[in-house]
DSSP file (Angstrom, degrees, kcal/mol; ACC not computed):
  #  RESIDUE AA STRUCTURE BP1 BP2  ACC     N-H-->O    O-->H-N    N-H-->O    O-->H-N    TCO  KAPPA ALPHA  PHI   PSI    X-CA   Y-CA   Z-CA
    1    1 A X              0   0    0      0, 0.0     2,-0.1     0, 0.0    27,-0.1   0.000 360.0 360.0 360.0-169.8  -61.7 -136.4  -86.9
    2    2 A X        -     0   0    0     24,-0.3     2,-0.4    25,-0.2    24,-0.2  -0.436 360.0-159.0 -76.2 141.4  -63.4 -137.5  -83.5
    3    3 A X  E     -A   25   0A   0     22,-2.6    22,-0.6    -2,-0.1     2,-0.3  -0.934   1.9-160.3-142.2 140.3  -61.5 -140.9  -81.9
    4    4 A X  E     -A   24   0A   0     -2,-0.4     2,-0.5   102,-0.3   104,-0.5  -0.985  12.0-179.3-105.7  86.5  -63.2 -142.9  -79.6
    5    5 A X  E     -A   23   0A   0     18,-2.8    18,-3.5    -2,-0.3     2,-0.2  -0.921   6.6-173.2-134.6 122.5  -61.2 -145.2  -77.4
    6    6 A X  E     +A   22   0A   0     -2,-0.5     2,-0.3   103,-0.3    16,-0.2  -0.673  14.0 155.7 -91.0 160.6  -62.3 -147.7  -74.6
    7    7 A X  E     +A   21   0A   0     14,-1.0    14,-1.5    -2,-0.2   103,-0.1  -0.910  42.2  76.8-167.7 168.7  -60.1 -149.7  -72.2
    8    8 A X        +     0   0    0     -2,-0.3    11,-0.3    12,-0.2    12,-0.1   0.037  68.2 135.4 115.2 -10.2  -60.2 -151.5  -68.6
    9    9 A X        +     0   0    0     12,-0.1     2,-0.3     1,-0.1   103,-0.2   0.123  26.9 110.5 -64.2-174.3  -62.2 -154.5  -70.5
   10   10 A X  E     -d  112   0B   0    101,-1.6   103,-0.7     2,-0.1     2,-0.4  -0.968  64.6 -43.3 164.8-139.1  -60.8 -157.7  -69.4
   11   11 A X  E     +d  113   0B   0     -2,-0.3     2,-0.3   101,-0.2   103,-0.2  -0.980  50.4 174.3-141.5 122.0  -61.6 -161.4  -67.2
   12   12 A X  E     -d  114   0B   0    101,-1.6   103,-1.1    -2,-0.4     4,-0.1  -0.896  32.1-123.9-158.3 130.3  -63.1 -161.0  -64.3
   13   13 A X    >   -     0   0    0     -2,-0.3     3,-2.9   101,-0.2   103,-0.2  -0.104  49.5 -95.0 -75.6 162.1  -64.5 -163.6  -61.7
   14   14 A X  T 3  S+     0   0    0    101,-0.3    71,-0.2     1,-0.2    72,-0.2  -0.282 117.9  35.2 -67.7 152.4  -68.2 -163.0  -60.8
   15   15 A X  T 3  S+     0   0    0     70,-1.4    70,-0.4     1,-0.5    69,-0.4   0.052 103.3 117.4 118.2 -29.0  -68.7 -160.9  -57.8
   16   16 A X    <   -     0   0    0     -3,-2.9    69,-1.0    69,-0.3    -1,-0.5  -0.061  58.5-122.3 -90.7 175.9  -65.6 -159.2  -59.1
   17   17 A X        +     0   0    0     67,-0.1     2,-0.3    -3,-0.1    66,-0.2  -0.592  22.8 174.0-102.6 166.3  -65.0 -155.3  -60.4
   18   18 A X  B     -J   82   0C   0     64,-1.4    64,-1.1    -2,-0.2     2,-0.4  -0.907  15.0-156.7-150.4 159.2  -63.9 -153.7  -63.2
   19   19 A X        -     0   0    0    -11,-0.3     2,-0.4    -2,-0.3    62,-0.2  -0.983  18.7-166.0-128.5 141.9  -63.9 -149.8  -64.0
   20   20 A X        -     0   0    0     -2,-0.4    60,-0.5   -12,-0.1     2,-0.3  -0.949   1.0-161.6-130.0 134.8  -63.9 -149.1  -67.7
   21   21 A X  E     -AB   7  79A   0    -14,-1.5   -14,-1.0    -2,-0.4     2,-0.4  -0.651  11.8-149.4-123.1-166.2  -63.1 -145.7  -69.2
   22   22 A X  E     -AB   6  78A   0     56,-2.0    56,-1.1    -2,-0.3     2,-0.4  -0.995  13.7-161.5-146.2 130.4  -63.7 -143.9  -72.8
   23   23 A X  E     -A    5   0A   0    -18,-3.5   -18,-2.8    -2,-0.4     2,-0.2  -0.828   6.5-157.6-127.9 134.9  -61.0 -141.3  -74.0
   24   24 A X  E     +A    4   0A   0     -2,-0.4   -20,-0.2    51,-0.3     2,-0.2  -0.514  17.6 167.8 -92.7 172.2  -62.0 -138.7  -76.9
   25   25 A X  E     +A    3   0A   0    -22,-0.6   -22,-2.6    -2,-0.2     2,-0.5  -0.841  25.9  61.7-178.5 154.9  -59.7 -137.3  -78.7
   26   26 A X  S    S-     0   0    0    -24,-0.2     2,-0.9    -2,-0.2   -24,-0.3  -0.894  93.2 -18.9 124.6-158.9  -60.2 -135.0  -82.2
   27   27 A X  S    S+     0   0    0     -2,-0.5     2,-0.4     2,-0.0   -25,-0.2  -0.933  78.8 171.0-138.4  81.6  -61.5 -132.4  -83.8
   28   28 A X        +     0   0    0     -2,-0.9     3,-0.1   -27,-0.1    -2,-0.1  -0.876  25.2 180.0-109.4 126.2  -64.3 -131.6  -80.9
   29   29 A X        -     0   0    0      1,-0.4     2,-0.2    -2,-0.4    -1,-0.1   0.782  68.0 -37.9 -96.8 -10.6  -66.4 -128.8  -80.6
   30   30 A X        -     0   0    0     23,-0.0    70,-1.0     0, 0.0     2,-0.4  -0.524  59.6-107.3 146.8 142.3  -68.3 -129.5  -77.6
   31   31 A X  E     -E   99   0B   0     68,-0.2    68,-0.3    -2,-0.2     3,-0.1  -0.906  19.3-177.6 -88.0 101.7  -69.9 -132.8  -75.8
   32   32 A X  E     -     0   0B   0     66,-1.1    21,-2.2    67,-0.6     2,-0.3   0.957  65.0 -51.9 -25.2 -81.1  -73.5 -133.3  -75.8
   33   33 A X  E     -EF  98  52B   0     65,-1.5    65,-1.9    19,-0.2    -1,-0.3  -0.898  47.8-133.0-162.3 167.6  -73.5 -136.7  -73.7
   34   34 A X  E     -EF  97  51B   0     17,-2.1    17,-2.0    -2,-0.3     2,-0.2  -0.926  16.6-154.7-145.5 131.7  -71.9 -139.8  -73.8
   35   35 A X  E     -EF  96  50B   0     61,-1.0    61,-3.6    15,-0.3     2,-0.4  -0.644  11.1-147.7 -32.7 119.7  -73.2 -143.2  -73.5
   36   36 A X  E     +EF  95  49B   0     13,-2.7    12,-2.4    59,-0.2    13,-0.9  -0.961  27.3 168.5 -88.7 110.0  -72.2 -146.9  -72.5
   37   37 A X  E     -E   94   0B   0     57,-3.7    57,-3.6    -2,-0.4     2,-0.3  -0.859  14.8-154.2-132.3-177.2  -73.8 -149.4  -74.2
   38   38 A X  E     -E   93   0B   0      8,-0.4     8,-4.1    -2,-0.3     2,-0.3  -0.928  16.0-141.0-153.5 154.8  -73.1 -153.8  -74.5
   39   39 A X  E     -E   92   0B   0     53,-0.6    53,-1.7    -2,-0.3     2,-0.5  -0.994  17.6-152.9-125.2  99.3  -73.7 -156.1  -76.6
   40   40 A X    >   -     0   0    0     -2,-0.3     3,-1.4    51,-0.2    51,-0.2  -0.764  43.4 -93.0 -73.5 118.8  -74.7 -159.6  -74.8
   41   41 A X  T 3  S+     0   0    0     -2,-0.5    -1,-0.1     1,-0.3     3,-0.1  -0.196 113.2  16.1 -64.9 123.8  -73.8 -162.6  -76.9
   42   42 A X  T 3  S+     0   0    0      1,-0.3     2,-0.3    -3,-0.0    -1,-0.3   0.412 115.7  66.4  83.2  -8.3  -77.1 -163.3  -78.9
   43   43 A X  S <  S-     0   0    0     -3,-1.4     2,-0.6     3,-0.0    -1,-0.3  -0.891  85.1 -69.6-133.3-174.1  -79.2 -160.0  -78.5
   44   44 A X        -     0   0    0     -2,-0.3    -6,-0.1     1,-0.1    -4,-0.1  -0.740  49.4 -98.1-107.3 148.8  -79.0 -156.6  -79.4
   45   45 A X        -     0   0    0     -2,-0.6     2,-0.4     1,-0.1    -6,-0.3   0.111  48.0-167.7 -77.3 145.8  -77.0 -154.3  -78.3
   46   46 A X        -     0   0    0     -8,-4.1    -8,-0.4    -3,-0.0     2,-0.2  -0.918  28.0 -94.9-148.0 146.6  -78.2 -152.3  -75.8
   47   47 A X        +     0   0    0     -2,-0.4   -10,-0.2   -10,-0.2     3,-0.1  -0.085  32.9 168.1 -74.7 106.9  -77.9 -148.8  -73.3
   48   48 A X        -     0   0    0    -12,-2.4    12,-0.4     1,-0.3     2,-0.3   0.936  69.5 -19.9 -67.1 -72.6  -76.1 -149.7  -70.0
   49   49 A X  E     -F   36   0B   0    -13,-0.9   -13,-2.7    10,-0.2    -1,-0.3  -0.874  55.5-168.4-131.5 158.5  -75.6 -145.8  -69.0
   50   50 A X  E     -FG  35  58B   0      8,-1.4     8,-1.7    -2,-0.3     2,-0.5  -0.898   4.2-171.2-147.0 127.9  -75.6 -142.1  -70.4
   51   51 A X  E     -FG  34  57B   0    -17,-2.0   -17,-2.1     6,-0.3     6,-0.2  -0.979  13.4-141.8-112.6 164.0  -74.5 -138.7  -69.0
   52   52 A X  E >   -F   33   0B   0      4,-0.8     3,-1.0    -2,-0.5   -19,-0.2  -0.021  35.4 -90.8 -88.1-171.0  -75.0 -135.6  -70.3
   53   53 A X  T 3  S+     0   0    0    -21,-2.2     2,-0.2     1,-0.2   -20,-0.1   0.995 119.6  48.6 -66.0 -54.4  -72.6 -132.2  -70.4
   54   54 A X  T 3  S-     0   0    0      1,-0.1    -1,-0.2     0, 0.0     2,-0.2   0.029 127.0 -86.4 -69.8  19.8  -74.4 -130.9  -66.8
   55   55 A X  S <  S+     0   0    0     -3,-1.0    -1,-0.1    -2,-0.2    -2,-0.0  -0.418  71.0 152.4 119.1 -67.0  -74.1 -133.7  -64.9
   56   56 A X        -     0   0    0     -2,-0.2    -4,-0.8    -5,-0.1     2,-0.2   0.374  23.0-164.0  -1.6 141.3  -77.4 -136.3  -65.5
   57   57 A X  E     +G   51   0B   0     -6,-0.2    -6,-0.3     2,-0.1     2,-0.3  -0.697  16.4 173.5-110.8 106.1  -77.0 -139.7  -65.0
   58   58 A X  E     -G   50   0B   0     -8,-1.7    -8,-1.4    -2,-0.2     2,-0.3  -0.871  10.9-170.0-136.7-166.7  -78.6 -142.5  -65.7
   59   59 A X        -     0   0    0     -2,-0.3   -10,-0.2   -10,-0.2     2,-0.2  -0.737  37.1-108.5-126.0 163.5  -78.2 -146.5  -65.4
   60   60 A X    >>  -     0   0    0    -12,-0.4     3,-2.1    -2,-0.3     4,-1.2  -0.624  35.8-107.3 -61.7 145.6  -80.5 -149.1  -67.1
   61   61 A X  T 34 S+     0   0    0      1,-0.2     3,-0.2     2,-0.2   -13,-0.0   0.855 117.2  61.7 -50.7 -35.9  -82.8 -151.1  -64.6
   62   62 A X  T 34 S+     0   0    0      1,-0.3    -1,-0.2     3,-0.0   -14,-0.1   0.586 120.6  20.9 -81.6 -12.5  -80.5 -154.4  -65.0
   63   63 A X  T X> S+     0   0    0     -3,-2.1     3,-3.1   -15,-0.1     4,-1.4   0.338  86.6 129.3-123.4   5.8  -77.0 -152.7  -63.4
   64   64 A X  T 3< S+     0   0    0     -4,-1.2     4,-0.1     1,-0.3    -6,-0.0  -0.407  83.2  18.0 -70.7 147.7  -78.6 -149.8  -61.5
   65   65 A X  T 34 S+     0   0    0      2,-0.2    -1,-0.3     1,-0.1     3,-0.1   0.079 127.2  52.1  77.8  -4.5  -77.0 -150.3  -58.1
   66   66 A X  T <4 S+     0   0    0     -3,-3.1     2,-0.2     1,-0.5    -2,-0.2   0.746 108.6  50.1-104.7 -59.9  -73.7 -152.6  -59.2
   67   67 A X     <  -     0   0    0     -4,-1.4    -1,-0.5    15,-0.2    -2,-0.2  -0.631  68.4-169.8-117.1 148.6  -72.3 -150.1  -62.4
   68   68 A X  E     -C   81   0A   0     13,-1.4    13,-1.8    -2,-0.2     2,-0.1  -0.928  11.5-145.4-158.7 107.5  -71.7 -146.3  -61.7
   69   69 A X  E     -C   80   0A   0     11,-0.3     2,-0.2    -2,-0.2    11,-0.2  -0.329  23.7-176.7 -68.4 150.7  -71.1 -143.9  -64.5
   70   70 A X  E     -C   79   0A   0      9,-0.7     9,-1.0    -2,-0.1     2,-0.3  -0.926  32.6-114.5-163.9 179.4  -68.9 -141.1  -63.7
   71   71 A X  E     -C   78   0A   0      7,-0.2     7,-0.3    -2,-0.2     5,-0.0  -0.936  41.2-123.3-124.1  89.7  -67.2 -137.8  -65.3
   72   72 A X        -     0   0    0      5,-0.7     5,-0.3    -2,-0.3     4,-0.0  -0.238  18.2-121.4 -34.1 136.2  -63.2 -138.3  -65.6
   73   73 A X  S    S+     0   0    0      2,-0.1    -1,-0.1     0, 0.0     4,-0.0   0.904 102.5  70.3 -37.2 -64.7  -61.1 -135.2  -63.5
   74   74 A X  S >  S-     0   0    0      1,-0.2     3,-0.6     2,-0.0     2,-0.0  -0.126 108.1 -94.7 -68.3 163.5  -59.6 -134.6  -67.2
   75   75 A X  T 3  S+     0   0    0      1,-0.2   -51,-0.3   -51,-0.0    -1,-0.2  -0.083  96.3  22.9 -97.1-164.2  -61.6 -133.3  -69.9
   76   76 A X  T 3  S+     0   0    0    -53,-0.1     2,-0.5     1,-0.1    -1,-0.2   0.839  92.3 107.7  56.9   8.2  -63.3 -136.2  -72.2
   77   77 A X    <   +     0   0    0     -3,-0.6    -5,-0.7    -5,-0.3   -54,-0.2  -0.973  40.4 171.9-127.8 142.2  -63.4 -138.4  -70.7
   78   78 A X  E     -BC  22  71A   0    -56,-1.1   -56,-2.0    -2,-0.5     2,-0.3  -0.682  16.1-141.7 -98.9-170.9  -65.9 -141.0  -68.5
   79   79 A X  E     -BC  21  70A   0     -9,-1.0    -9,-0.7   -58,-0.2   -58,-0.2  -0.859  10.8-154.1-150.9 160.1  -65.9 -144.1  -66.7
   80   80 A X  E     - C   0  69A   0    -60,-0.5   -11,-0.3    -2,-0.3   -62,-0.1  -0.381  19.7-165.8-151.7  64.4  -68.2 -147.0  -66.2
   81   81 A X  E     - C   0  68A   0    -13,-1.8   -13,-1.4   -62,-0.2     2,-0.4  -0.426  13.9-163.2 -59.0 150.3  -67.3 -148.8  -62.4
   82   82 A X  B     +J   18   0C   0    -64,-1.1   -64,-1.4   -15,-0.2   -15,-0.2  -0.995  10.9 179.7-149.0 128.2  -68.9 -152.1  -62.5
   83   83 A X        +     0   0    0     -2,-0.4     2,-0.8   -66,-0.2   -68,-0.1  -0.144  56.7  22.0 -87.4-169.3  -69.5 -154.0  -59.4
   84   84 A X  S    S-     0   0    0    -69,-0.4   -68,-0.3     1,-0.1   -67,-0.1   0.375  85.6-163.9  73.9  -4.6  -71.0 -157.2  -58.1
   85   85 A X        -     0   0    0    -69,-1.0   -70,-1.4    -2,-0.8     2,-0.3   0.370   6.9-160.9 -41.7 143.5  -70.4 -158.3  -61.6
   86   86 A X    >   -     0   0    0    -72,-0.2     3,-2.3     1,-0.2    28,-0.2  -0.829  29.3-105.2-129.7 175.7  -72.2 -161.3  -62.7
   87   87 A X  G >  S+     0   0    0     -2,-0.3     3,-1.8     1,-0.3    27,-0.4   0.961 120.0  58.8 -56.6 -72.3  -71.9 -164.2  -65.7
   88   88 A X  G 3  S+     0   0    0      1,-0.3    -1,-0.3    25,-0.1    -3,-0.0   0.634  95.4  67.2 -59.3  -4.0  -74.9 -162.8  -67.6
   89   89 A X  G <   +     0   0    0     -3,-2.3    -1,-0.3   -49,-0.0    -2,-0.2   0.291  69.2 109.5 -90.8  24.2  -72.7 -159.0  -67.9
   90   90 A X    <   +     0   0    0     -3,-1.8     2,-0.3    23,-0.1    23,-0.2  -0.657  43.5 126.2 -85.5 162.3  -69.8 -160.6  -70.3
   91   91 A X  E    S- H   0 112B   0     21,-2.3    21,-1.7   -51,-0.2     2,-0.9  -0.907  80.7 -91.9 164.5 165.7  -71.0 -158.8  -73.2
   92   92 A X  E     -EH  39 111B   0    -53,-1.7   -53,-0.6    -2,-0.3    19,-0.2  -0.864  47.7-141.3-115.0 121.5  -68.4 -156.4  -75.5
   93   93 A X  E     -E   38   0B   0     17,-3.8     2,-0.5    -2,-0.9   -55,-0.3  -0.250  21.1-159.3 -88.0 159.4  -69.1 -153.1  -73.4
   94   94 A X  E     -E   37   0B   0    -57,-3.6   -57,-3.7    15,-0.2     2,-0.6  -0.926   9.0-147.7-150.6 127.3  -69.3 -149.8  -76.3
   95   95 A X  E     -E   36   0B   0     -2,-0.5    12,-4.7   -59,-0.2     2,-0.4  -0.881  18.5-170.5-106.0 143.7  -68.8 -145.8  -75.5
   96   96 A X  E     -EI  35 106B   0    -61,-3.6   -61,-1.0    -2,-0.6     2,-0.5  -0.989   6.5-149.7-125.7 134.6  -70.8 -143.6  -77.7
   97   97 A X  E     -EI  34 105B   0      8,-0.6     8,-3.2    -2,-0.4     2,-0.4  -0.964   7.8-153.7-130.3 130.6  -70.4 -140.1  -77.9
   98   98 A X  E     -EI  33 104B   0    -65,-1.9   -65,-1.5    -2,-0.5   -66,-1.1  -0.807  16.1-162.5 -67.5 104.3  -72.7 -137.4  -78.6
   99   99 A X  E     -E   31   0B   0      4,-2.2   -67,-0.6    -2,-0.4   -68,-0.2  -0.062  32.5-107.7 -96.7-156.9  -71.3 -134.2  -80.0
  100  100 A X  S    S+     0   0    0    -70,-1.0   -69,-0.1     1,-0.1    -1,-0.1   0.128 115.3  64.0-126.6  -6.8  -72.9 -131.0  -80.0
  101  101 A X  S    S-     0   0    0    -71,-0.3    -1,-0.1     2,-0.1     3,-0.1   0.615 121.3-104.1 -98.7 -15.4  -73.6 -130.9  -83.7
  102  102 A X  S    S+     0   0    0      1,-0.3     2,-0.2     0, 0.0    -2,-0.1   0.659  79.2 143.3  94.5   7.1  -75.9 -134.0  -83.1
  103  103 A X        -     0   0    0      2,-0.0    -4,-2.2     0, 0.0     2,-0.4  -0.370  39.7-148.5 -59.3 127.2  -73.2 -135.9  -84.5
  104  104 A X  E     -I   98   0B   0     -6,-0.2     2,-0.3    -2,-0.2    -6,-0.3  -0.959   6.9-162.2-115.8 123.6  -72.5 -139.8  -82.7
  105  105 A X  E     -I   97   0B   0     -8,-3.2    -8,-0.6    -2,-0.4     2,-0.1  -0.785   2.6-157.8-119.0 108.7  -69.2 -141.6  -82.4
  106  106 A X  E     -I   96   0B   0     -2,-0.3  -102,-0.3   -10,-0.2   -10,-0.2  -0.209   8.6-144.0-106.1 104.0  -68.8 -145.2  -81.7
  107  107 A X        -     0   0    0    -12,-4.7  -102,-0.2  -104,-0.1    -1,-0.2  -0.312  35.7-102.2 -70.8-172.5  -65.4 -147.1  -80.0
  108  108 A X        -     0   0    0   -104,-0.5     2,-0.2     1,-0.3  -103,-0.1   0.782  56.4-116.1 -81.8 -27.6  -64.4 -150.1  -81.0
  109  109 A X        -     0   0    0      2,-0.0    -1,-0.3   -71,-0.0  -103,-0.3  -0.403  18.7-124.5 103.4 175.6  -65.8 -151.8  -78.2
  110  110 A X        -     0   0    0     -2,-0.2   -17,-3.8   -17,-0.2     2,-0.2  -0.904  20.2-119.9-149.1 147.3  -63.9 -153.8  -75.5
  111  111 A X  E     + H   0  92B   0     -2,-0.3  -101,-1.6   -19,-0.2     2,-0.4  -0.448  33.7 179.5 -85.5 126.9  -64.5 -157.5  -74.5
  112  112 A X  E     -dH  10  91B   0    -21,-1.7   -21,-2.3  -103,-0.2     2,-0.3  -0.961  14.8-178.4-139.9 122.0  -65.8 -157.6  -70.3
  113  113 A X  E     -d   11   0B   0   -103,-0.7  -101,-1.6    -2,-0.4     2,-0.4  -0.861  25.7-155.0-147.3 146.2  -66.4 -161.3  -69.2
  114  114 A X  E     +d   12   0B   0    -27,-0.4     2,-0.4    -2,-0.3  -101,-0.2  -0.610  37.6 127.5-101.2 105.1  -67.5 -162.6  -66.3
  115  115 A X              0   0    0   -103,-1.1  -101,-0.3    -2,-0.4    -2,-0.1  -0.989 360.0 360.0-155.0 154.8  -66.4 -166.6  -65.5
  116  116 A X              0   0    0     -2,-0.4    -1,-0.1  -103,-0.2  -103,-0.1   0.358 360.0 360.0-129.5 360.0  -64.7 -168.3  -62.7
């Protein structure tokens, strides 16, 4: 089947970077889009970034100009640089992927927080 795998999460002081990326892997027929989404401790979870198969991008109002979506050199893959990072981004960061059938698949998540 489809696997969905994030990594780059971590500790990081505010001000500080992180890049995260999101590896497919499976029984793919073609990629719609893929999606970034977090989960903030105490709300619901909600859509950081998405691009699509042709390029689109876009960011949510609350990281537009710190976190930068991007298209991995390799196939399957994207990225989610996150700048400037501040206390209020710790959140458990999620890639979602859109297949071509209209089909979604979920990583596990990975844990990003922000402390000094």
């Amino acid at each position: 089947q489809v696997q969905v795998v994030e990594s780059g999460g971590g500790l990081v002081q505010p001000g500080g970077s992180l890049r995260l990326s999101c590896q497919v892997s499976g029984s793919i027929f073609g990629i719609s889009f893929m999606e970034w989404y977090r989960q903030i401790p105490g709300n619901e979870r909600e859509l950081v970034a998405a691009i699509s198969s042709d390029g689109r991008i876009n960011a949510a109002d609350s990281v537009k100009g710190r976190f930068t979506a991007s298209r991995g050199k390799v196939a399957h893959t994207v990225f989610l640089q996150m700048n400037s990072l501040k206390p209020e981004d710790t959140a458990v960061y999620f890639c979602n992927v859109h297949l071509s059938n209209s089909r979604s698949y979920w990583g596990q998540g990975i844990q990003v927080t922000v402390s000094s």
